[in-house]
C-alpha distance (Angstrom), angle and dihedral (degrees) to the residues before:
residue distance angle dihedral
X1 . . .
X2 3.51 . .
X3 4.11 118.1 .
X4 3.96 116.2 -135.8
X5 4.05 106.1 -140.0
X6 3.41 115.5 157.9
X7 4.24 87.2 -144.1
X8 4.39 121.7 -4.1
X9 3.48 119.9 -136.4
X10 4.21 81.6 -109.3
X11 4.02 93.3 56.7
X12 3.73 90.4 47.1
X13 3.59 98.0 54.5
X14 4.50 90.2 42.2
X15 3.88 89.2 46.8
X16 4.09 94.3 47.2
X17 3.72 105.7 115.3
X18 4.27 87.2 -105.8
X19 3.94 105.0 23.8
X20 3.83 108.6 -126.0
X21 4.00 85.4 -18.6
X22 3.64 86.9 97.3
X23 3.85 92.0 58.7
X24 3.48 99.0 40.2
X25 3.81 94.1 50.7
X26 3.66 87.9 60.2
X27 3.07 98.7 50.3
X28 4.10 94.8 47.4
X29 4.01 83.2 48.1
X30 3.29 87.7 55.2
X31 3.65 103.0 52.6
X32 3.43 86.4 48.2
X33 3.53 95.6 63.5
X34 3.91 85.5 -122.5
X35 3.52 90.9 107.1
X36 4.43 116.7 83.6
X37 3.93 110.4 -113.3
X38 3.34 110.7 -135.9
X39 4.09 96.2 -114.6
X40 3.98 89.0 53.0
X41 3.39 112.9 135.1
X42 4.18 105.9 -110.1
X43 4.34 104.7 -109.1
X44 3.59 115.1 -113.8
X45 3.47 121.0 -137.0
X46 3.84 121.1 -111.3
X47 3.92 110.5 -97.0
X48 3.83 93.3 -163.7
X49 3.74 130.8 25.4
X50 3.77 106.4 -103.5
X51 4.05 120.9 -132.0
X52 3.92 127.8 -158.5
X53 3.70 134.1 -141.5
X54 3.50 143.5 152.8
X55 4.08 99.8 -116.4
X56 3.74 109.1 144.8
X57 4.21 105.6 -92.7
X58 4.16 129.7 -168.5
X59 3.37 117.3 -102.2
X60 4.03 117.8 -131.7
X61 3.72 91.3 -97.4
X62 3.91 145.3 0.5
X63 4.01 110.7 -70.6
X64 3.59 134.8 166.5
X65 3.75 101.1 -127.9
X66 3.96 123.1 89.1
X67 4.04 102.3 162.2
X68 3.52 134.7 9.8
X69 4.34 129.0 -146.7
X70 3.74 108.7 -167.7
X71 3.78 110.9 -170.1
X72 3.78 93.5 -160.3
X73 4.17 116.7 -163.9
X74 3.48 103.2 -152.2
X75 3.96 113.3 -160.0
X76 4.19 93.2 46.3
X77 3.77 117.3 -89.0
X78 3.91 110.0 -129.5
X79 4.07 116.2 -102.1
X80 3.30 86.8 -166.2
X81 3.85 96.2 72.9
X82 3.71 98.0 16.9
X83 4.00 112.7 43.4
X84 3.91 117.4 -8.9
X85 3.94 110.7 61.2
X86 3.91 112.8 -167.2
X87 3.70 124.7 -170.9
X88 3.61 100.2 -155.5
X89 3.83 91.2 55.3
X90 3.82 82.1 68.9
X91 3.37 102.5 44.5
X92 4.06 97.6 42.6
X93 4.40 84.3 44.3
X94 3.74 104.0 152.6
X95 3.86 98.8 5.6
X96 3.65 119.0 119.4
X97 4.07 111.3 -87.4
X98 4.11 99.0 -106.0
X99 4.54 92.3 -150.3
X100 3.46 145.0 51.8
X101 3.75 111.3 -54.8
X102 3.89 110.1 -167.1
X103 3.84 99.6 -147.6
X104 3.97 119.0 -163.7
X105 3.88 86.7 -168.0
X106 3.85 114.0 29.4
X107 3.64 93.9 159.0
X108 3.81 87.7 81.3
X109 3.73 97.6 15.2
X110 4.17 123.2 108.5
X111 3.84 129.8 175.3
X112 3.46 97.2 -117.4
X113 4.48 106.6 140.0
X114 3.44 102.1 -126.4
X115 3.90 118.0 -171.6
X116 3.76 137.3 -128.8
X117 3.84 99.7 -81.4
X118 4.08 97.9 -148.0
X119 2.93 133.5 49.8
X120 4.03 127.0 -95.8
X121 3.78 126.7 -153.8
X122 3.99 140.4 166.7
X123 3.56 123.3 -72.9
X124 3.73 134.1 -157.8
X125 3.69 124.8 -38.7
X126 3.32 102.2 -36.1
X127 3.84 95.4 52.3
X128 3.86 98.5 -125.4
X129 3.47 118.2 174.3
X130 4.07 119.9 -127.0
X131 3.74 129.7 163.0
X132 3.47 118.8 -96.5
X133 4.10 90.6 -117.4
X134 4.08 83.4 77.9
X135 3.60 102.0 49.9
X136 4.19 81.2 147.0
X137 3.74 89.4 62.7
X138 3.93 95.5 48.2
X139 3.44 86.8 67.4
X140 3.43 101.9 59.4
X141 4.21 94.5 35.2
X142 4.12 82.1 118.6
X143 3.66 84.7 64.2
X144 3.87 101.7 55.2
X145 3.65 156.6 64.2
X146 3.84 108.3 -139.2
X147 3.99 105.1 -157.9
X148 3.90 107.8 -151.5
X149 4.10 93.1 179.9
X150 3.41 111.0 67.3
X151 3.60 120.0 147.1
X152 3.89 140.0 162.7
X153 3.84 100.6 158.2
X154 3.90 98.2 -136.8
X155 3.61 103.6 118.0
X156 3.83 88.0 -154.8
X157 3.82 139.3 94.1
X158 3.89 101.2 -133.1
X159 4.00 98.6 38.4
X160 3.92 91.1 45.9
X161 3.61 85.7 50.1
X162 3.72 88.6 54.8
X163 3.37 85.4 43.4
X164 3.92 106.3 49.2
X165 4.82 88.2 42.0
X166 3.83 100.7 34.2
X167 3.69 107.3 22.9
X168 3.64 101.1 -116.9
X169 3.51 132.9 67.9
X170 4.50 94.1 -120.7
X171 4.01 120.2 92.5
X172 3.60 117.1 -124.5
X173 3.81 95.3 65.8
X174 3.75 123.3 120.6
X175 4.08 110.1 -107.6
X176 4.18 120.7 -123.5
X177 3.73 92.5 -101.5
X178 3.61 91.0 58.7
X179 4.31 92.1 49.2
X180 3.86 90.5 50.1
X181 4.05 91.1 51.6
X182 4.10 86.4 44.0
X183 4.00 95.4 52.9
X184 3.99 96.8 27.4
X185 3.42 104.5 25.4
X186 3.67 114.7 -166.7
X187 4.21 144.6 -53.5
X188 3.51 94.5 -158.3
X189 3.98 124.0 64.2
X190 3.37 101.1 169.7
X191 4.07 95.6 63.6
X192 4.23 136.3 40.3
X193 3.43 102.5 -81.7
X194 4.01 90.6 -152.5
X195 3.69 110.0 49.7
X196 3.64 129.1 -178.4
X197 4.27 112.6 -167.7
X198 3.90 108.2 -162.2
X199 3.94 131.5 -154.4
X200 3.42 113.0 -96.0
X201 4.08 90.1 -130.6
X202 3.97 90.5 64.0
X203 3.67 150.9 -52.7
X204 4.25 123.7 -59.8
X205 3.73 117.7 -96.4
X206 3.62 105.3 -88.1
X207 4.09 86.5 25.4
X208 4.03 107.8 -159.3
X209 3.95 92.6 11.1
X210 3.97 84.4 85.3
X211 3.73 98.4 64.8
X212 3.83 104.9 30.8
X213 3.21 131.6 139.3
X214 3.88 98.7 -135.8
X215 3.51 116.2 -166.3
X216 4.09 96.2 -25.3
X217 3.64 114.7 94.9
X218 4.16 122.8 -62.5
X219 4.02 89.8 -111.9
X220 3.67 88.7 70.4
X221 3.87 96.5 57.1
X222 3.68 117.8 112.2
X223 4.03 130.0 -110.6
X224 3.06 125.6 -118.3
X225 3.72 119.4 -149.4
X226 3.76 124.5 -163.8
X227 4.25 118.4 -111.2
X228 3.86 85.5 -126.7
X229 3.66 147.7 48.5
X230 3.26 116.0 -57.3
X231 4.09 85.7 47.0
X232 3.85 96.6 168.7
X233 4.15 108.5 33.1
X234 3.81 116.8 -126.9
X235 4.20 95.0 1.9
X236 4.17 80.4 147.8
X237 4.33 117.7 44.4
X238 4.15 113.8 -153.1
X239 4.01 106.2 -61.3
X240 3.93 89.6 -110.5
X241 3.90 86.6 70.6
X242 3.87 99.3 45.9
X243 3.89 131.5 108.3
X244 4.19 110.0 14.3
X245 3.88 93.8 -7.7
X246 3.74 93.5 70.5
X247 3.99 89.4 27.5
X248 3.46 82.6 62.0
X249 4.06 95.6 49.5
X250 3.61 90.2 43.8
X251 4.10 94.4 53.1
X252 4.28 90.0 48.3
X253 3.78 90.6 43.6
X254 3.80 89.0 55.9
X255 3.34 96.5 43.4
X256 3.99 89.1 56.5
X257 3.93 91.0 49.2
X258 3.94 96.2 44.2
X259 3.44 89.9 47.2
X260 4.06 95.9 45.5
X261 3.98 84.6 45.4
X262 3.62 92.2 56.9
X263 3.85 90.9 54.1
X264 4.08 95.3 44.2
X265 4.43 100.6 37.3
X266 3.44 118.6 -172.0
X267 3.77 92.5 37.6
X268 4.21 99.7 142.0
X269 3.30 95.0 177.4
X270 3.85 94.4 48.9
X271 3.83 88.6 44.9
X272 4.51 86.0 56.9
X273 3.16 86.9 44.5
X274 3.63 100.3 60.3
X275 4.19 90.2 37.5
X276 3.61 84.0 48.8
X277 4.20 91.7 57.7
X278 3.71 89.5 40.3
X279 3.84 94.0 47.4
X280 4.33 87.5 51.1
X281 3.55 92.0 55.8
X282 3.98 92.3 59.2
X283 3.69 97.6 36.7
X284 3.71 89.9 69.6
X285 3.39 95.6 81.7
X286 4.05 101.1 24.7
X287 4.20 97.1 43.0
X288 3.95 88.4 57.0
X289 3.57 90.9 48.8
X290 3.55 89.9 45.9
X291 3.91 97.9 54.2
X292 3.69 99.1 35.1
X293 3.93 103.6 108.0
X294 3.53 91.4 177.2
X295 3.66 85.5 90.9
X296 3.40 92.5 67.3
X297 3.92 124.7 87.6
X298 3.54 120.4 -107.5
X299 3.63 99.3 -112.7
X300 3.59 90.9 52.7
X301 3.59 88.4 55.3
X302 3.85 89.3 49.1
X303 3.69 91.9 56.0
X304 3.80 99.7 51.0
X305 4.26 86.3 52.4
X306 3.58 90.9 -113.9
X307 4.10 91.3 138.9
X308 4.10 84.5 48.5
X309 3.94 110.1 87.5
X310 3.76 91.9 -160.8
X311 4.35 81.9 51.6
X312 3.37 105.6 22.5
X313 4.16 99.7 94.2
X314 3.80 92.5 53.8
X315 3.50 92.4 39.6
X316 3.97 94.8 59.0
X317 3.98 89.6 41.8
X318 3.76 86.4 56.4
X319 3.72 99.2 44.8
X320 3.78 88.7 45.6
X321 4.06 80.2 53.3
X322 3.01 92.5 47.2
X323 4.23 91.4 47.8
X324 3.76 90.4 44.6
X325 3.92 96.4 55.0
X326 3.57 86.5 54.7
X327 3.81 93.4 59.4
X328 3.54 92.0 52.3
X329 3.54 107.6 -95.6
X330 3.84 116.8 157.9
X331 3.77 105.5 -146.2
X332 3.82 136.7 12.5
X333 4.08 124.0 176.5
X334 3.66 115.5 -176.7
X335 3.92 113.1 -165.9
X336 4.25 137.7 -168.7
X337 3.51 129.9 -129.2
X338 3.85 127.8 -49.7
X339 4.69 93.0 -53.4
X340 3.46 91.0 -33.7
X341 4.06 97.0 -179.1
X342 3.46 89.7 49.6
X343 4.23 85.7 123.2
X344 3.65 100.8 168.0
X345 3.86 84.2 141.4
X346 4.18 133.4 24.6
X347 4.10 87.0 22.5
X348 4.21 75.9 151.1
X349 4.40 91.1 65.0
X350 3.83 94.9 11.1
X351 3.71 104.3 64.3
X352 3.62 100.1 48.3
X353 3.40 91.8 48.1
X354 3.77 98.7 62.9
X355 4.00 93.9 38.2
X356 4.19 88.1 49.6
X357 4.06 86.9 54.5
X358 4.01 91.0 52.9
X359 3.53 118.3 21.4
X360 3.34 104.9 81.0
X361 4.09 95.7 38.9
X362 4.14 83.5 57.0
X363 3.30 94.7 49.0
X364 3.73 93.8 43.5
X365 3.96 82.4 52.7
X366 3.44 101.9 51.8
X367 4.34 88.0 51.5
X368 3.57 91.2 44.6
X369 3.76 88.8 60.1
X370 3.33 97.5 44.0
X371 4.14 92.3 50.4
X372 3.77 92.5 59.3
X373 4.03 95.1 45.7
X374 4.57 87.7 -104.5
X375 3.09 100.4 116.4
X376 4.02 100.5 71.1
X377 4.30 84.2 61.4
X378 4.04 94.1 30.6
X379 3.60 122.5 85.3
X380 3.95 111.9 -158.0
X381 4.04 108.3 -173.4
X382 3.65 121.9 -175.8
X383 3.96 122.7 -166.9
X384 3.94 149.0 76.6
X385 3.35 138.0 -124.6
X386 3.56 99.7 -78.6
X387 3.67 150.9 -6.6
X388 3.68 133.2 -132.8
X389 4.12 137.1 -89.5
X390 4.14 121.8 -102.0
X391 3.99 89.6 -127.1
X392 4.02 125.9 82.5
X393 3.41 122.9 -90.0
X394 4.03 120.4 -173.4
X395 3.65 130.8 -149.6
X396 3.91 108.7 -117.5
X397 3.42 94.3 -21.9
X398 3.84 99.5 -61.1
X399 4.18 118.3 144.3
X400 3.67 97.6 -153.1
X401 3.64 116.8 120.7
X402 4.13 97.0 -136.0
X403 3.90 78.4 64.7
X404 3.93 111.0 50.9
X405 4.19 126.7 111.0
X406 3.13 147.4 152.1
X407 4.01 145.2 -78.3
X408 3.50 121.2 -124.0
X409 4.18 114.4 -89.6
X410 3.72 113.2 -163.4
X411 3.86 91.0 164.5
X412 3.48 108.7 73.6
X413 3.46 119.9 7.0
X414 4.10 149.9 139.5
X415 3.94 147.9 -86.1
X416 3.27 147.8 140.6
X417 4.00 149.0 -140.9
X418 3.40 140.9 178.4
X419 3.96 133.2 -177.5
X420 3.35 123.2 17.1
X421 3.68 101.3 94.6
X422 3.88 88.8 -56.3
X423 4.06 117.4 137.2
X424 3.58 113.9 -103.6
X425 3.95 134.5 -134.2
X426 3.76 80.3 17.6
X427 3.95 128.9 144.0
X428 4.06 119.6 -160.2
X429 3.64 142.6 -173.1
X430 3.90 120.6 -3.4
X431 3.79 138.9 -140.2
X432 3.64 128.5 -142.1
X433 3.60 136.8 -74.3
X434 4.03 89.0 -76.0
X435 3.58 96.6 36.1
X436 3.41 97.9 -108.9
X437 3.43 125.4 107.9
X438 3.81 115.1 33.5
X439 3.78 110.6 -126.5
X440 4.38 103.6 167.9
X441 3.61 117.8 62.0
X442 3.84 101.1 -11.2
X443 3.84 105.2 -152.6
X444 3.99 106.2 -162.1
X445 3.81 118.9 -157.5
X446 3.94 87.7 -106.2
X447 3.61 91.1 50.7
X448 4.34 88.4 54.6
X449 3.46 84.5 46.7
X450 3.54 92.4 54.9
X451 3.47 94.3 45.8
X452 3.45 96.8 46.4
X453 4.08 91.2 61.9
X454 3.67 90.6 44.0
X455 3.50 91.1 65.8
X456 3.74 91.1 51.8
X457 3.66 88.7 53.5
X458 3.94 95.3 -98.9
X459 4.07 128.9 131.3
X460 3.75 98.5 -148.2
X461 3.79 89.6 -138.5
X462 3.50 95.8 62.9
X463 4.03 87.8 60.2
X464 3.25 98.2 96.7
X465 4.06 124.6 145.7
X466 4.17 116.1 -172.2
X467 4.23 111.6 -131.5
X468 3.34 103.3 -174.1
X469 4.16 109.7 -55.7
X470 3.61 93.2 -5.8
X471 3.76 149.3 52.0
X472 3.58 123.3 -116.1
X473 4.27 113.1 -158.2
X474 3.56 143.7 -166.4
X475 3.40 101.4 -126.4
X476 3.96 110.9 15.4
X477 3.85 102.4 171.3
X478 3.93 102.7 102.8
X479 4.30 90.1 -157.3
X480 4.48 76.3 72.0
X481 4.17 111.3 134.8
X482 3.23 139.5 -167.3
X483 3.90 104.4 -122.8
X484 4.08 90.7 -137.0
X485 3.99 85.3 171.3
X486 3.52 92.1 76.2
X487 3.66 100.2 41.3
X488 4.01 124.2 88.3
């Protein structure tokens, strides 16, 4: 018996312009969250053409924090010897690790315990444990919170780096410095109120992808200023073309662009570009004041290391910090080289290496700001986007000692934070026995994040910035909370 259809369900779906495509694309859209739900509110078109600026703005509510200075370790200092002291590391040392190890490298990983290699003791008043290769730290423990349960749960350097700045582990996505400067704008006007400071050995893995802009406008993009003299390139033009002369230039040149902006609206780059001319012309007088240390006394130079070659590069980065903070500047992240605490090998000569060059400038940091009555309104974070794995890992397969590291460890791992409206001499969250997992008050990048604005007086689900039909976010996981245990 033959059926009469004029088209089965079967010859629909192999005639459709892309087979089953079709379906499955919606579905992946979908997923996504690129795909409308049917209770979505319908968008409504923009009645006015909106403009951007940096002007300082209110926040939603009253919060302690004004300006931010992340000092960001790229590469994922180890807990293990730094921050999270475990007992039965030491007494299982060289025993084969009895769980699940999640290894990022298992061609040259083994299980093989290996334990913290300094020594920790208690610091300050509240009796908080730190390694003896930050003795610089230790005397500022009654200044901090000391987070021991990180976690992202990318067990790689460039999407926990996405991760840890933009809240999700893609590229493309607009960084936290560029959010604050979009909802808070800036109290300066005079200086880049997003400022990235660079090691003078080479640019961050990733280089400018930590202080984009992402898909919100160009004027919200960091700057990034050079590790040495000059920092900011052509602040001063030949002296034939100072004073009126390049007053002059600077008045025709935004007449051209004003007028060329009124004939093409909407143009974001166009309208950064002009800001971006206009903010030049008064740095030349504010940026040299800014980066002229010579101001500062010589026993404030002493303390930030500056006088110390193996100190003296984070030291001026964290003066300048310091120096930009105090001209209102919202947010300043100073990174190493390339992932520099990436010690999968030579943890032995490696490791105290990179904590020698910036413990003590931290430190001297986190006093400085305290001295002048900035540190209440500053919040100075120190961290990366990972930490490291309590078993052996050797360097191209070698066995001797000189040559052992560790694996990357994205699931329970350390940071920490001080001013801002953040408690101090405090200790949160734990990982396991091995210091690997964390297990007590699990603080997920989106949850720092979310934290982070709180303190600023921001509710990260009000960040919201339209693209086109949808809104792109900060922080877009709705299980996001603000970690009030770690807040005074």
């Amino acid at each position: 018996m033959t059926e009469n259809r004029i088209c089965s369900r079967r010859h629909l779906l192999h005639t459709s312009a892309f087979g089953l495509s079709s379906v499955a694309s919606a579905m992946l859209l979908k997923q996504d969250g690129l795909f409308a739900s049917e209770s979505a509110e319908p968008v409504k078109p923009e009645l006015e053409q909106k403009t951007y600026d940096l002007l300082p703005k209110h926040p939603e509510y009253s919060a302690p924090a004004q300006a931010m200075i992340s000092i960001f370790m790229l590469g994922g200092p180890s807990q293990i010897d730094l921050f999270d002291p475990k007992p039965e590391l030491v007494k299982h040392h060289g025993k084969t690790f009895p769980g699940d190890v999640k290894f990022d490298n298992p061609a040259q990983a083994s299980r093989e315990i290996m334990k913290p290699i300094w020594r920790f003791r208690p610091h300050g008043e509240c009796g908080m444990e730190i390694s003896e290769l930050l003795p610089h730290l230790g005397e500022i423990a009654d200044d901090i919170t000391l987070m021991r349960s990180m976690h992202t749960g990318v067990n790689n350097h460039v999407p926990s780096n996405y991760a840890m700045n933009t809240g999700d582990d893609k590229s493309g996505r607009a960084v936290l410095g560029s959010w604050l400067l979009h909802e808070l704008g800036s109290e300066t006007q005079d200086l880049p109120a997003f400022v990235a400071l660079t090691d003078r050995r080479g640019m961050p893995l990733m280089g400018t992808e930590h202080w984009t802009n992402g898909k919100l406008p160009s004027i919200y993009q960091g700057t990034l200023v050079r590790p040495t003299e000059p920092r900011i390139f052509n602040l001063q033009g030949p002296p034939h073309l100072r004073g009126s002369v390049q007053q002059n230039q600077l008045a025709l040149l935004d007449q051209f662009n004003r007028h060329h902006l009124k004939t093409h609206p909407g143009e974001n780059d166009l309208q950064a570009r002009i800001s971006s001319y206009q903010l030049a012309a008064r740095m030349q007088l504010a940026a040299q004041d800014a980066f002229d240390l010579s101001q500062e006394s010589k026993a404030t130079q002493r303390m930030y290391g500056i006088d110390e070659e193996l100190t003296s590069d984070y030291g001026t980065r964290c003066l300048i910090a310091r120096r930009l903070v105090e001209r209102g500047v919202r947010f300043i992240q100073l990174f190493c080289r390339g992932q520099h605490w990436d010690h999968h090998g030579s943890i032995l000569t490696e490791l105290p290496a990179r904590c020698g060059e910036v413990d003590k400038p931290a430190a001297a940091l986190v006093r400085d700001l305290k001295q002048r009555g900035l540190l209440d309104s500053t919040i100075v974070h120190w961290g990366g986007e990972m930490g490291r794995l309590p078993v052996i890992q050797f360097r191209n397969g070698l066995s001797k000692r000189s040559t052992v590291g560790r694996d990357h460890n994205t699931y329970g791992f350390s940071q920490w934070v001080a001013g801002g409206g953040f408690k101090q001499g405090h200790i949160h969250g734990a990982t396991d026995e091995f210091s690997h997992y964390a297990v007590e008050g699990i603080v997920h990048h989106y949850d720092w994040l979310t934290t982070v604005l709180h303190q600023f007086g921001l509710k990260h689900q009000d960040l919201r910035f339209r693209v086109g039909p949808r809104e792109v976010r900060l922080v877009e996981n709705d299980e996001a909370r603000v970690v009030r245990e770690i807040l005074a």
